[in-house]
C-alpha positions in Angstrom: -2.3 21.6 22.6 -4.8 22.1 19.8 -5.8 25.7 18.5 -9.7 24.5 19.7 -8.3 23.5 22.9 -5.8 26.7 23.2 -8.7 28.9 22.1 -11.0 27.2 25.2 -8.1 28.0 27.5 -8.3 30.9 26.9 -12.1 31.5 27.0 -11.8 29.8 30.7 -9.1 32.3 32.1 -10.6 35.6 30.5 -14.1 34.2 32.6 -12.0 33.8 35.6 -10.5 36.7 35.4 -14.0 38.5 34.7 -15.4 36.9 37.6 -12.1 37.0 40.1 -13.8 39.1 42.9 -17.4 36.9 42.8 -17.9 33.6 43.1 -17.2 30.8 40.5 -18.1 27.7 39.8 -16.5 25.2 37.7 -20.2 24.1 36.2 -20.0 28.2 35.2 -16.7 27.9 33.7 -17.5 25.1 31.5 -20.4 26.5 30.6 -18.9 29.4 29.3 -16.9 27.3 27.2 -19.0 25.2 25.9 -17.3 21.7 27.5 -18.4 19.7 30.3 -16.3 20.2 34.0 -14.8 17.2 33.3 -13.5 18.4 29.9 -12.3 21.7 31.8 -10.3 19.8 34.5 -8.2 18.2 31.6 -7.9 21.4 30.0 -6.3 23.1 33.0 -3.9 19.9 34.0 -3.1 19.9 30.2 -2.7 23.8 30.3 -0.8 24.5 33.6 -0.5 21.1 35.7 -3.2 22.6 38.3 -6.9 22.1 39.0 -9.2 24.8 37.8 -9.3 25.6 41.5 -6.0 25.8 42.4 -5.1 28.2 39.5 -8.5 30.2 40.9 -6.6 30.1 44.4 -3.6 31.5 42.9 -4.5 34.3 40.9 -7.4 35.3 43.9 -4.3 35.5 46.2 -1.8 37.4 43.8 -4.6 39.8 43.5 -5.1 39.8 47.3 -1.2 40.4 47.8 -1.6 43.6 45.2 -4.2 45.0 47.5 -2.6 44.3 50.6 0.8 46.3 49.1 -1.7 49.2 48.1 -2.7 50.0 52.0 -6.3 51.1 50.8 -7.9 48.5 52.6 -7.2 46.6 55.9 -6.7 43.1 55.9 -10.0 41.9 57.1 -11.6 43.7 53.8 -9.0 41.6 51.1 -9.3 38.4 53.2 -13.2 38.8 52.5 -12.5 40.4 48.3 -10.5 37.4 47.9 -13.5 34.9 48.8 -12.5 34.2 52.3 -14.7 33.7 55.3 -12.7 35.4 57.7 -9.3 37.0 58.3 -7.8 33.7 59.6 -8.3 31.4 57.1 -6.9 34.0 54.4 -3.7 34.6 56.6 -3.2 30.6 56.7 -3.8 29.9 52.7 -2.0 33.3 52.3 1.3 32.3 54.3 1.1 28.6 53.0 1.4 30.1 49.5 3.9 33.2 50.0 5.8 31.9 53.2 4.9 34.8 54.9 1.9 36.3 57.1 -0.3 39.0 55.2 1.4 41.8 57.5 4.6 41.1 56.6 3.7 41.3 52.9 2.7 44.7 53.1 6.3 45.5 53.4 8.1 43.2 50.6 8.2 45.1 47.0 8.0 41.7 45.2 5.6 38.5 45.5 8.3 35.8 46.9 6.4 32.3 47.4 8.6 29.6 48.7 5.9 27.1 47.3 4.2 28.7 43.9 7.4 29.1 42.6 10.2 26.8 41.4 13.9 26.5 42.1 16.3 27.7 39.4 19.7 27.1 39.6 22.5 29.5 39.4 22.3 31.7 36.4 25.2 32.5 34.6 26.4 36.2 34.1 26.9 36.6 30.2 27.7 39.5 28.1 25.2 39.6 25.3 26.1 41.8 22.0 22.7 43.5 20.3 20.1 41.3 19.1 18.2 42.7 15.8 14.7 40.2 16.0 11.5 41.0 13.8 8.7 40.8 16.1 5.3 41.2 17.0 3.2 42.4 19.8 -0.6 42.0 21.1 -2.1 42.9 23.8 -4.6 40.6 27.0 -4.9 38.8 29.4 -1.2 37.3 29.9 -2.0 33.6 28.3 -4.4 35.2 25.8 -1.4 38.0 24.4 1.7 35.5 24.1 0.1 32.5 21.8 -1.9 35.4 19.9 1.7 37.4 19.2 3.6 33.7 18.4 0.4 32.4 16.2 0.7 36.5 14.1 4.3 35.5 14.0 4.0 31.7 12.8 2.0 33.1 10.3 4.7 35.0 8.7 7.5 32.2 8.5 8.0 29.7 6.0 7.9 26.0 6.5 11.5 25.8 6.6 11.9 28.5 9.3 9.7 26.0 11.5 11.6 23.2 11.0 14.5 21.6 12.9 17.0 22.6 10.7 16.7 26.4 10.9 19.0 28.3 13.2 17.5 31.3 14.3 16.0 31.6 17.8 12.6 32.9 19.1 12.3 35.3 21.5 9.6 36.1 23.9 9.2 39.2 25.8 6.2 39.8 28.6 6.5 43.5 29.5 4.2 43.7 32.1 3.2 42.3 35.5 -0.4 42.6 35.7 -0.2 41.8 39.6 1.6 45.2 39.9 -1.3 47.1 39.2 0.2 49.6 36.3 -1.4 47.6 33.6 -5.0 46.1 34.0 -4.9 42.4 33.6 -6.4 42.1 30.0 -4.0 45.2 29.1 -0.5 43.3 29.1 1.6 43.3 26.4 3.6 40.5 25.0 6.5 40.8 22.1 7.3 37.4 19.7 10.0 37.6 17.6 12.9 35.9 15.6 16.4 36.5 15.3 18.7 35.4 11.7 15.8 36.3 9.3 17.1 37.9 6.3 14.0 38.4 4.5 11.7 41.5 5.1 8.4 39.5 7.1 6.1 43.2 6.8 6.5 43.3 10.8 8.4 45.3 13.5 12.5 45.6 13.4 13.7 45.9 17.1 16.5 45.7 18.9 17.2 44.1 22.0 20.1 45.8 23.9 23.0 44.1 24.4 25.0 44.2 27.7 25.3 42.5 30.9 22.5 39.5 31.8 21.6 36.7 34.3 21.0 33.7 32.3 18.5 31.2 33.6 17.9 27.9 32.5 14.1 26.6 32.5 12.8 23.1 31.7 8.6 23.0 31.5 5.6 24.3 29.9 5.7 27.9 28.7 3.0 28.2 30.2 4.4 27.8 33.6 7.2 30.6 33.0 5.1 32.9 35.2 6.4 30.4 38.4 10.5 31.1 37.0 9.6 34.7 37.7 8.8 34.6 40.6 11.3 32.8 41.8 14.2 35.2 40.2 12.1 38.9 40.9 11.6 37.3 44.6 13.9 35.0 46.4 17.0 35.4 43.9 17.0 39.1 43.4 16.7 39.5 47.5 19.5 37.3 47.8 21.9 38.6 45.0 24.2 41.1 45.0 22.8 42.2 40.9 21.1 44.6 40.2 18.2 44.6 37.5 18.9 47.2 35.4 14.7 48.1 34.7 15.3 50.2 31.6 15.7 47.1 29.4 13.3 43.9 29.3 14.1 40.5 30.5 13.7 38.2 27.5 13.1 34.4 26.9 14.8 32.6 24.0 13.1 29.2 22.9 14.9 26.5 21.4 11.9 25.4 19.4 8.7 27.5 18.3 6.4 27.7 21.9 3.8 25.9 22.3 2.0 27.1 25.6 2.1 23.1 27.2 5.0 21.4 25.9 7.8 21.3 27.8 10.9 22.9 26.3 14.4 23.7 26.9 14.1 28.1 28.1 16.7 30.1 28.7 15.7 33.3 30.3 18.0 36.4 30.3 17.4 39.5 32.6 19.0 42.5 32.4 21.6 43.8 35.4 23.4 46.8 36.4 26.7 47.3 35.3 29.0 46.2 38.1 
């Protein structure tokens, strides 16, 4: 993806986001980009292999299952915040997309869909040593923190760090779950860095913690990674008998420098419980 087309991204999801609890139109989207709907329909199947309004659908509904977790309001009032006419037509779109019934979700502590997620296979249960990476960290919306953090980053690197031969690795981190509700959605924090650099790049020395992880292997579009979560916070970690251990953060590590829409070998490692 271009930088212009990136940066329109972008400027489409932050309007979304802006606008989740009203109406939108795509003509509205566009026009706060500056491109015709046509243009935006591209962008979005380019971006994250859904229609403008299936990726509206899916963060209305996200939002919707946040609210229904937090009790404040009853089920009629979310169908109608999330843009629905009444409270059946939210608990069919709602169940098609979470495989369960609105009531039932206001008793599971994590968003499990059975069709907005994806199927990982087994991870494997490594024992990692700790990983000094240089790294930085921005803040927004989700797809507006991690290409910001990866472009400060690219910035710092020499050619030859971005070319096939070097051997280092780059490392993702998302800290937050906006969905949760303990961030707000343009607050999220996201952490690029690079491990086997000698030199000094003027950024942040960290450490990730070494011990016991789950090691998933992901083929697609960064952009996507938000479906892989799902999947291993949901349907895996209900079925598994590990633990996450919470005080450390799960990590991605990219075979090649991200770029938000090309697909690329991921291996994502989360943190467990000492057995």
């Amino acid at each position: 993806m271009s930088d212009l087309n990136n940066t329109n991204f972008i400027k489409a999801v932050r309007f979304i986001y802006d606008h989740i609890d009203q109406p939108i139109a795509l003509a509205d989207i566009a026009k706060s980009v500056g491109i015709s709907v046509s243009s935006l329909k591209r962008l979005f199947m380019e971006a994250t292999n859904q229609s403008p309004g299936a990726f509206i659908r899916r963060i209305r509904l996200e939002f919707s299952f946040r609210s229904l977790q937090s009790r404040k309001d009853s089920i009629l009032e979310v169908a109608l915040s999330s843009g629905f006419e009444d409270q059946s037509a939210f608990a069919r779109r709602f169940k098609e997309t979470f495989g369960y019934s609105p009531r039932e979700a206001r008793k599971k502590l994590n968003i499990v869909s059975e069709l907005e997620s994806i199927l990982l296979d087994e991870p494997d249960i490594v024992e990692l040593t700790d990983l000094p990476i240089q790294s930085v960290t921005e803040r927004g919306l989700y797809f507006e923190a991690a290409p910001k953090a990866f472009n400060i980053l690219k910035c710092k690197l020499a050619t030859n760090e971005l070319s096939d031969d070097f051997s280092g690795i780059f490392i993702g981190i998302g800290h937050d779950n906006p969905h949760e509700g303990e961030v707000k959605e343009d607050q999220v924090r996201f952490t690029a860095g690079i491990t086997l650099i000698e030199r000094d790049l003027g950024i942040e020395h960290v450490t990730l913690v070494g011990g016991r992880y789950a090691r998933f292997r992901y083929f697609g579009k960064p952009n996507n990674l938000g479906l892989a979560y799902h999947y291993i916070y949901g349907k895996w970690l209900e079925t598994s008998p590990s633990k996450i251990d919470k005080t450390k953060p799960a990590f991605m590590a990219f075979d090649d420098f991200p770029d938000p829409i090309k697909e690329q070998n991921i291996l994502i490692h989360v943190p467990l419980i000492a057995s």
